[in-house]
Biopython code that builds the backbone (N, CA, C, O; Angstrom):
import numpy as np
from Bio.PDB.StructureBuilder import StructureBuilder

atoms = [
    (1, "UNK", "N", (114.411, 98.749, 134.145)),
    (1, "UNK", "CA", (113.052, 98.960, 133.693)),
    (1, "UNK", "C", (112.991, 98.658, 132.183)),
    (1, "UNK", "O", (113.821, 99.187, 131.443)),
    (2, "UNK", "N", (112.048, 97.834, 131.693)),
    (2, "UNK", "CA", (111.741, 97.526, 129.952)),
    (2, "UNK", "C", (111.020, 98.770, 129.483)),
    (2, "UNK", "O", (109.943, 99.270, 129.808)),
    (3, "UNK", "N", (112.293, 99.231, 128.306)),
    (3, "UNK", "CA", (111.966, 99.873, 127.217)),
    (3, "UNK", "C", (110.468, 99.194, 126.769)),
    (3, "UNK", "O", (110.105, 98.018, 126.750)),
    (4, "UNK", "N", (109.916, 100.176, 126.496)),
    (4, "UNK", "CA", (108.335, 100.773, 125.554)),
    (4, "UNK", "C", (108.421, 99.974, 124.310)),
    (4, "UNK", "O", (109.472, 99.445, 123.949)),
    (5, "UNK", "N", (107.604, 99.913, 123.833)),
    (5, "UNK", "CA", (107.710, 99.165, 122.126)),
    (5, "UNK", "C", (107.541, 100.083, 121.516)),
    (5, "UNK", "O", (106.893, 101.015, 121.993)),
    (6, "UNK", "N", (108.250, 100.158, 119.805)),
    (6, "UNK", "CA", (108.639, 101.275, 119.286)),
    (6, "UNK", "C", (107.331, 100.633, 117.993)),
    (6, "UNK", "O", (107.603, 99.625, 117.342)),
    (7, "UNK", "N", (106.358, 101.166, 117.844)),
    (7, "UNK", "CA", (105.361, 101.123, 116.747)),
    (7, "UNK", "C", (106.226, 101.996, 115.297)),
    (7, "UNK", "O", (106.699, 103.126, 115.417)),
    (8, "UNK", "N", (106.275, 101.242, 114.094)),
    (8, "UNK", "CA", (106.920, 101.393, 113.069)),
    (8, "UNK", "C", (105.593, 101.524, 112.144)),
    (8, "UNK", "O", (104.784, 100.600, 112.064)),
    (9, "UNK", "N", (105.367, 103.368, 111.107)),
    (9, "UNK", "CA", (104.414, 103.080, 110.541)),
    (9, "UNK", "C", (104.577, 102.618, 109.348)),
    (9, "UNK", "O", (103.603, 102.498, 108.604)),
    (10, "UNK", "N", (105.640, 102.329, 109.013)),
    (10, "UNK", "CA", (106.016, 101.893, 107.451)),
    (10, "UNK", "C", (107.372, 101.660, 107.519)),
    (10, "UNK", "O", (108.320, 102.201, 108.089)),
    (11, "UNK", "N", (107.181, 100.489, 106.616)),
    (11, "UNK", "CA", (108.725, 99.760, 106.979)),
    (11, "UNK", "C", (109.643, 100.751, 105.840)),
    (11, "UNK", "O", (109.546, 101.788, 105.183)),
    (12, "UNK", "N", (110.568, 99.643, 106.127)),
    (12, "UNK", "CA", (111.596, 101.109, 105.498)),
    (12, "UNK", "C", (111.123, 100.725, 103.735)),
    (12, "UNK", "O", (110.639, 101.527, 102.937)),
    (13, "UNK", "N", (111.368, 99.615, 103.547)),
    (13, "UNK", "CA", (110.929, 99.708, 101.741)),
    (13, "UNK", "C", (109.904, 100.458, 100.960)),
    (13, "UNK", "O", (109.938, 101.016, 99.864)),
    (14, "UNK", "N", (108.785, 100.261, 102.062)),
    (14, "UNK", "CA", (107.605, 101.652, 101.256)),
    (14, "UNK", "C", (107.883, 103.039, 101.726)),
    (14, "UNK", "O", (107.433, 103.955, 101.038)),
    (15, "UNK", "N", (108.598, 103.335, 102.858)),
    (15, "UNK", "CA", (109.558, 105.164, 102.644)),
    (15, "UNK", "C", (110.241, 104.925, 101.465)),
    (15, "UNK", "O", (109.960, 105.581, 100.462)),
    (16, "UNK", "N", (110.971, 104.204, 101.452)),
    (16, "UNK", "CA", (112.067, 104.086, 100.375)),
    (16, "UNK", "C", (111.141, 104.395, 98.820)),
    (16, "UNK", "O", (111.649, 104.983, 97.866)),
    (17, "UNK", "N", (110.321, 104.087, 98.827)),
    (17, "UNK", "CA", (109.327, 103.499, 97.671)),
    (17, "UNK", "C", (110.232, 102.634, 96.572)),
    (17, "UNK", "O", (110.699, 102.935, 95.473)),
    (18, "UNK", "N", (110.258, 101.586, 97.265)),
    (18, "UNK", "CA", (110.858, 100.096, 96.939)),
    (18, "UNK", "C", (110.164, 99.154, 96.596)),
    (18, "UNK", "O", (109.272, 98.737, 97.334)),
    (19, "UNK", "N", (110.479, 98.507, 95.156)),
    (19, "UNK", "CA", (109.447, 97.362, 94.692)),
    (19, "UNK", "C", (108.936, 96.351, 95.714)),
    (19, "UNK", "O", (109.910, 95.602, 95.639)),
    (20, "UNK", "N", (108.347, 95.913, 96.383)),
    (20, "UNK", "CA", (108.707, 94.708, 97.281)),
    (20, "UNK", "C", (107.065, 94.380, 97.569)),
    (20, "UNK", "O", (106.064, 94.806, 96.994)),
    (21, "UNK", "N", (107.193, 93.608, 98.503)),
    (21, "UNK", "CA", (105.887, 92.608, 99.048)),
    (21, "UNK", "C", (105.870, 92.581, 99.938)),
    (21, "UNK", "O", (106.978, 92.798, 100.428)),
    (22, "UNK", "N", (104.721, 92.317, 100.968)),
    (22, "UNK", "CA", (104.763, 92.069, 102.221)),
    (22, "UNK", "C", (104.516, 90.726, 102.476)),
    (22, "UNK", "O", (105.028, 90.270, 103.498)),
    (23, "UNK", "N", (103.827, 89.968, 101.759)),
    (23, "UNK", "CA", (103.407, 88.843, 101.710)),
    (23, "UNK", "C", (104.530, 87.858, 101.956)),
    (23, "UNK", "O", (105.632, 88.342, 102.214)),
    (24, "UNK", "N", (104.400, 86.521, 101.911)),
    (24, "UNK", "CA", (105.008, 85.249, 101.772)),
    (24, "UNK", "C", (104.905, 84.705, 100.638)),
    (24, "UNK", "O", (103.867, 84.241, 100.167)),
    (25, "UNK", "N", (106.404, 84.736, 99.922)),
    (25, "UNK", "CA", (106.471, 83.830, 98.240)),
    (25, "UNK", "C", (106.871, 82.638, 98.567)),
    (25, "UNK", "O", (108.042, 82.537, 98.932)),
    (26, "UNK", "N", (106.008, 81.406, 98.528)),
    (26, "UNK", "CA", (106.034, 80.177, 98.408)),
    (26, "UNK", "C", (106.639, 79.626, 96.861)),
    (26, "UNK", "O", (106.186, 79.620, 95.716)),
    (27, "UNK", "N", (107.957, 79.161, 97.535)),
    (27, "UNK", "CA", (108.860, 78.767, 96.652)),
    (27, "UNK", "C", (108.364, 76.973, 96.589)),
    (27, "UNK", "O", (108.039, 76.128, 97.424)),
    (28, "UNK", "N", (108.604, 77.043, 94.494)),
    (28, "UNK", "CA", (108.172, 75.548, 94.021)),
    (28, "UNK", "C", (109.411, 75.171, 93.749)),
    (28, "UNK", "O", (110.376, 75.929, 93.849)),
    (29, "UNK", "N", (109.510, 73.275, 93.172)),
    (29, "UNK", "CA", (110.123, 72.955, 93.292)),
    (29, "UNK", "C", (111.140, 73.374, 91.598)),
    (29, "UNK", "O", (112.367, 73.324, 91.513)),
    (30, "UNK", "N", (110.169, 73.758, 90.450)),
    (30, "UNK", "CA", (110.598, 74.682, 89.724)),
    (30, "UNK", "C", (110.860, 75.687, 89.169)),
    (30, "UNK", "O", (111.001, 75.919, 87.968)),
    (31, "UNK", "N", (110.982, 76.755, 90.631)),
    (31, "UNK", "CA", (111.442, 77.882, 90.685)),
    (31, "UNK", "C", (110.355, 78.844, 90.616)),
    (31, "UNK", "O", (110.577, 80.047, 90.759)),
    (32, "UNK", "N", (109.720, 78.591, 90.501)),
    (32, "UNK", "CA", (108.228, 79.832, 90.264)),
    (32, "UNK", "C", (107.979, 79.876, 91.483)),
    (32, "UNK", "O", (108.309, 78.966, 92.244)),
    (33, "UNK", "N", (107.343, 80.968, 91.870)),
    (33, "UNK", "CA", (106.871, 81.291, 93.375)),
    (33, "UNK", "C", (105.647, 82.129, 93.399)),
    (33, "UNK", "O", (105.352, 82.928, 92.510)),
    (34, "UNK", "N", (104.992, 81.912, 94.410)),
    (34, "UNK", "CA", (103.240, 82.109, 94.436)),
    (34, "UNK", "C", (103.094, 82.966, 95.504)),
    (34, "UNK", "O", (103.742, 82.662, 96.506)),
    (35, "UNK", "N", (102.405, 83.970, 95.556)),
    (35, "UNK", "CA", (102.393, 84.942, 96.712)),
    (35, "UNK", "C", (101.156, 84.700, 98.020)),
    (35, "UNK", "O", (99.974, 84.942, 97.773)),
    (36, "UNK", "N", (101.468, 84.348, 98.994)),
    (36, "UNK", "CA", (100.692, 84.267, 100.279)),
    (36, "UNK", "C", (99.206, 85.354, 99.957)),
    (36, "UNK", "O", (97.979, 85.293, 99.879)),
    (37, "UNK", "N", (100.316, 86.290, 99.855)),
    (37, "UNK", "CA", (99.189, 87.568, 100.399)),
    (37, "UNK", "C", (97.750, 88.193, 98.786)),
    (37, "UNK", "O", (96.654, 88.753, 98.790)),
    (38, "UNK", "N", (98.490, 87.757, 97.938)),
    (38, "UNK", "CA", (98.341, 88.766, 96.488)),
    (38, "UNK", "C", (98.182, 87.465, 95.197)),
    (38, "UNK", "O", (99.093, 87.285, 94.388)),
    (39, "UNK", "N", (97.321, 86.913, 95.184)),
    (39, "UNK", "CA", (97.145, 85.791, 93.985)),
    (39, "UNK", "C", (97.913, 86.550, 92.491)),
    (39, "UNK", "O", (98.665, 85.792, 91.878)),
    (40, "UNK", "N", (97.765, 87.761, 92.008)),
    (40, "UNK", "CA", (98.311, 88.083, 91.033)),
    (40, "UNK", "C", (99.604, 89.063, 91.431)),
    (40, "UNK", "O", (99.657, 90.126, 90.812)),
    (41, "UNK", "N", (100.517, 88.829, 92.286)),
    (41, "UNK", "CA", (101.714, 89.831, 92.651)),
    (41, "UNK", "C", (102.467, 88.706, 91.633)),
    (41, "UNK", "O", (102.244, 87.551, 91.269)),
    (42, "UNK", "N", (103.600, 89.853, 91.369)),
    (42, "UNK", "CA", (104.100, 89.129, 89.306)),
    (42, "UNK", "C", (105.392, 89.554, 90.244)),
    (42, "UNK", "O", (105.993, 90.194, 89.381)),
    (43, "UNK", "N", (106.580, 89.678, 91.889)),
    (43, "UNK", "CA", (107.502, 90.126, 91.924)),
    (43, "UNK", "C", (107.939, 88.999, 92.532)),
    (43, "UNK", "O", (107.403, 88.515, 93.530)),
    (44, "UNK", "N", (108.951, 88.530, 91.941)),
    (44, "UNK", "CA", (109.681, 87.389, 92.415)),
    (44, "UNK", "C", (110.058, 87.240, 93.984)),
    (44, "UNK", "O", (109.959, 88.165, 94.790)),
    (45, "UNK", "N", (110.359, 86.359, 94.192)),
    (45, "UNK", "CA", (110.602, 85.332, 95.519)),
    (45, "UNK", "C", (111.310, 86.502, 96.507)),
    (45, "UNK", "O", (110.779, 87.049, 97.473)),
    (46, "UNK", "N", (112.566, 86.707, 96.017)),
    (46, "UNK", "CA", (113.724, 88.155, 96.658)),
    (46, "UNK", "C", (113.214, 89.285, 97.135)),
    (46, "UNK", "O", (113.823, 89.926, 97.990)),
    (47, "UNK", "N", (111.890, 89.725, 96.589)),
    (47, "UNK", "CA", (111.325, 90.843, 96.853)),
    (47, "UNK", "C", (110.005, 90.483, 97.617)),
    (47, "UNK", "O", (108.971, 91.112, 97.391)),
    (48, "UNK", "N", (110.057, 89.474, 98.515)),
    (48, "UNK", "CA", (108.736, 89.595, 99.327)),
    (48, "UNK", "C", (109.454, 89.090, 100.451)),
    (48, "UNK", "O", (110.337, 88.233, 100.429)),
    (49, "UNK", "N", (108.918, 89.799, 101.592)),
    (49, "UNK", "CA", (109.166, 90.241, 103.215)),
    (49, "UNK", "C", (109.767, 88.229, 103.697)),
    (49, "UNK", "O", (110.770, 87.958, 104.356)),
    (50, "UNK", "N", (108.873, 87.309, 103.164)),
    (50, "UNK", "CA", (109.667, 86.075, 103.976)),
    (50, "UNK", "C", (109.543, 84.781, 102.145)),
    (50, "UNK", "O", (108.924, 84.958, 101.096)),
    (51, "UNK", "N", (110.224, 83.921, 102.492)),
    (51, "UNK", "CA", (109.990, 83.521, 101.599)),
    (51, "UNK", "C", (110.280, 81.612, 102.230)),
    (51, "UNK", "O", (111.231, 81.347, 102.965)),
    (52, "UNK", "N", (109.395, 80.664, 101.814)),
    (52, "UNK", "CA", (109.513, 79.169, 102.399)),
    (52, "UNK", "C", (109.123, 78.415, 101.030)),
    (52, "UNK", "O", (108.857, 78.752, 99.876)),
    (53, "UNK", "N", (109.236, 77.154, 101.800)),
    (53, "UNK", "CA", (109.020, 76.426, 100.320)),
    (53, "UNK", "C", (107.764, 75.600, 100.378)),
    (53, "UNK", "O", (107.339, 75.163, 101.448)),
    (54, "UNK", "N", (107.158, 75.382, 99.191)),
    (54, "UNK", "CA", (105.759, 74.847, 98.870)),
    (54, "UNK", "C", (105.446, 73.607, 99.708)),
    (54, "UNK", "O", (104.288, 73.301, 99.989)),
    (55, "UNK", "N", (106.675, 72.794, 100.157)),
    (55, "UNK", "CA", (106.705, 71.603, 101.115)),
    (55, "UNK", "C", (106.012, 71.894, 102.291)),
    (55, "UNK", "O", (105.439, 70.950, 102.835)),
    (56, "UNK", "N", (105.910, 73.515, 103.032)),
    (56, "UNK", "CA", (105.592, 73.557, 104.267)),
    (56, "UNK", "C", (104.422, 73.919, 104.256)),
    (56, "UNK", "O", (103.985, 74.142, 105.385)),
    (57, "UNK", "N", (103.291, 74.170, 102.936)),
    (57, "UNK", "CA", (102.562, 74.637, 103.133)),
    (57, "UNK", "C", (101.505, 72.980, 102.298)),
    (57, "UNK", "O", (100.296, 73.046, 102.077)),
    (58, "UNK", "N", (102.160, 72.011, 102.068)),
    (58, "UNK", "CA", (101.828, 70.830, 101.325)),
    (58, "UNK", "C", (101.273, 70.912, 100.258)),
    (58, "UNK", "O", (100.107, 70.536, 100.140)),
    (59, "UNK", "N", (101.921, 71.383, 99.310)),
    (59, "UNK", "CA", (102.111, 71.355, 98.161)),
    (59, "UNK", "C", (102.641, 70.269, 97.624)),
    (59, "UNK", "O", (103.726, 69.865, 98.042)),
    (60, "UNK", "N", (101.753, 69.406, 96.288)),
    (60, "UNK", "CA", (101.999, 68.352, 95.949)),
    (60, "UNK", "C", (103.164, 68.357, 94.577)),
    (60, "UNK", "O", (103.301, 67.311, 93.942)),
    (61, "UNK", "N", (103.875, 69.460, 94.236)),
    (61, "UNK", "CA", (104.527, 69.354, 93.250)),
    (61, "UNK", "C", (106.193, 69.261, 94.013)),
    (61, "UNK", "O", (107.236, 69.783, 93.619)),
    (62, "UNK", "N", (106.024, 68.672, 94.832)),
    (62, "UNK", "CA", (107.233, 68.314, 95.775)),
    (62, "UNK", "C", (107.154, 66.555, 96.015)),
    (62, "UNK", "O", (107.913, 65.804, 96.627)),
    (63, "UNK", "N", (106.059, 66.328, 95.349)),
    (63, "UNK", "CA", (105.707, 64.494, 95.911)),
    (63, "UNK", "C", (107.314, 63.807, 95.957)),
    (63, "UNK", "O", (107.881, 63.406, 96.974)),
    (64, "UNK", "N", (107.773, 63.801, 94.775)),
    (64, "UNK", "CA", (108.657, 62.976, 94.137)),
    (64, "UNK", "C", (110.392, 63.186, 95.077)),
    (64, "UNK", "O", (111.511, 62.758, 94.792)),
    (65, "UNK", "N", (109.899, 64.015, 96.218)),
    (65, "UNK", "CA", (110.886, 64.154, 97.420)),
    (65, "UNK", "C", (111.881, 65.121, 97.117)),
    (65, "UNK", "O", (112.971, 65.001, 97.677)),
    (66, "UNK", "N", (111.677, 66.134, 96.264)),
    (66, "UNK", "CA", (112.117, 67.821, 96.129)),
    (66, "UNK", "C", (111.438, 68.768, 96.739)),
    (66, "UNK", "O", (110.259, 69.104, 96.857)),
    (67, "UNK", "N", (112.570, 69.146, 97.131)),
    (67, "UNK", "CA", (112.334, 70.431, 97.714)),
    (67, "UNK", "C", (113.218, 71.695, 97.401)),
    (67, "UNK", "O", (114.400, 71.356, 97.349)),
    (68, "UNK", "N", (113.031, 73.088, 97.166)),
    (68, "UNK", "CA", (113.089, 73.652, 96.837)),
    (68, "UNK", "C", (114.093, 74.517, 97.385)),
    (68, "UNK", "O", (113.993, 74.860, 98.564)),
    (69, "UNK", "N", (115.114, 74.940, 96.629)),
    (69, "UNK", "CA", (116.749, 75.555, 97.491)),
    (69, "UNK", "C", (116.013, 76.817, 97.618)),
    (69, "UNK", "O", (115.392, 77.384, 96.719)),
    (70, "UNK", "N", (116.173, 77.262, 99.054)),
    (70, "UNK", "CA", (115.835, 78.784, 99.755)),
    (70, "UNK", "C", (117.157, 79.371, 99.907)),
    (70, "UNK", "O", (117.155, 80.586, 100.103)),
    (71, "UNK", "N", (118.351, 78.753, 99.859)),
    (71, "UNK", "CA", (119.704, 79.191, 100.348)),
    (71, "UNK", "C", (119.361, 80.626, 99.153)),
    (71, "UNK", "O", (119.029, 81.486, 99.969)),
    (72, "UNK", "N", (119.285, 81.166, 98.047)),
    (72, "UNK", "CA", (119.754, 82.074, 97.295)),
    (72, "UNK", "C", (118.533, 83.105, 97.323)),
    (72, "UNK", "O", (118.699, 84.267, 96.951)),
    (73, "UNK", "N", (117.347, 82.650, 97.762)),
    (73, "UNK", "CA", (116.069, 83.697, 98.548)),
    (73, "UNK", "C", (116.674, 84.418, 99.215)),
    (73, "UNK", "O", (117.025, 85.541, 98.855)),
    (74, "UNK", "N", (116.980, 83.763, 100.632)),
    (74, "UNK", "CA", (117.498, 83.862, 102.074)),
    (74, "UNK", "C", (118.213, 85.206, 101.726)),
    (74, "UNK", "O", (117.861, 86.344, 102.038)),
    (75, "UNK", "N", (119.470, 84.744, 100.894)),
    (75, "UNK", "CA", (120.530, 85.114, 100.617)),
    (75, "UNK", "C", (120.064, 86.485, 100.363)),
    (75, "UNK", "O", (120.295, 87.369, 101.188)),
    (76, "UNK", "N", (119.279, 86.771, 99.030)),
    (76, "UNK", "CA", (119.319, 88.035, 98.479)),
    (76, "UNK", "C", (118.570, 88.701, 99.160)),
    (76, "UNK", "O", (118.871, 89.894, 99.118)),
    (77, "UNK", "N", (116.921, 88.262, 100.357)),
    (77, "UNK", "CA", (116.668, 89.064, 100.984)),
    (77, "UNK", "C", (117.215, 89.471, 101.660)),
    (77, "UNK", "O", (116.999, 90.674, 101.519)),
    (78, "UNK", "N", (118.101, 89.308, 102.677)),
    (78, "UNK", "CA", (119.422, 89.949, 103.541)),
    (78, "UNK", "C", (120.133, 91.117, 102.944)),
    (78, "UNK", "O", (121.094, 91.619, 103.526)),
]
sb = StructureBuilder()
sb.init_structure("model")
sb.init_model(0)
sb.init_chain("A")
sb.init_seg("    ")
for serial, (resi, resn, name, xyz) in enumerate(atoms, 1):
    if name == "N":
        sb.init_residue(resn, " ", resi, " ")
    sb.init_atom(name, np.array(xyz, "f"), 0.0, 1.0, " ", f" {name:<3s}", serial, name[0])
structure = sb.get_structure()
């Protein structure tokens, strides 16, 4: 028989009361990152829930065929 779904009312970072984001930081190709959710959220790339790069969302400061290393995002959100 399938287990029930377990409704979570707060993830663990806001119990924790942990700097973080929920949003998506859209990573550029010079390192600055822009928040999905929050036009003025000032917390870097590491501290928001997913993080991709400006290429997937077509962003033109990638023209010149850069794209933006997620390996050390990835990394530190884990």
């Amino acid at each position: 028989m399938p287990e029930s779904a377990v409704i979570i009312e707060a993830c663990a970072a806001c119990q924790g009361d942990l700097e973080h984001c929920h949003g998506t930081a859209i990573l550029h190709v010079d390192g600055e990152a822009d928040c999905s959710d929050d036009p003025d959220c000032r917390l870097t790339a590491e501290l928001h829930l997913f993080v991709i790069s400006c290429a997937e969302v077509d962003c033109c400061c990638g023209d010149a065929g850069d794209v933006p290393e997620l390996a050390g995002e990835r990394a530190a959100a884990s």
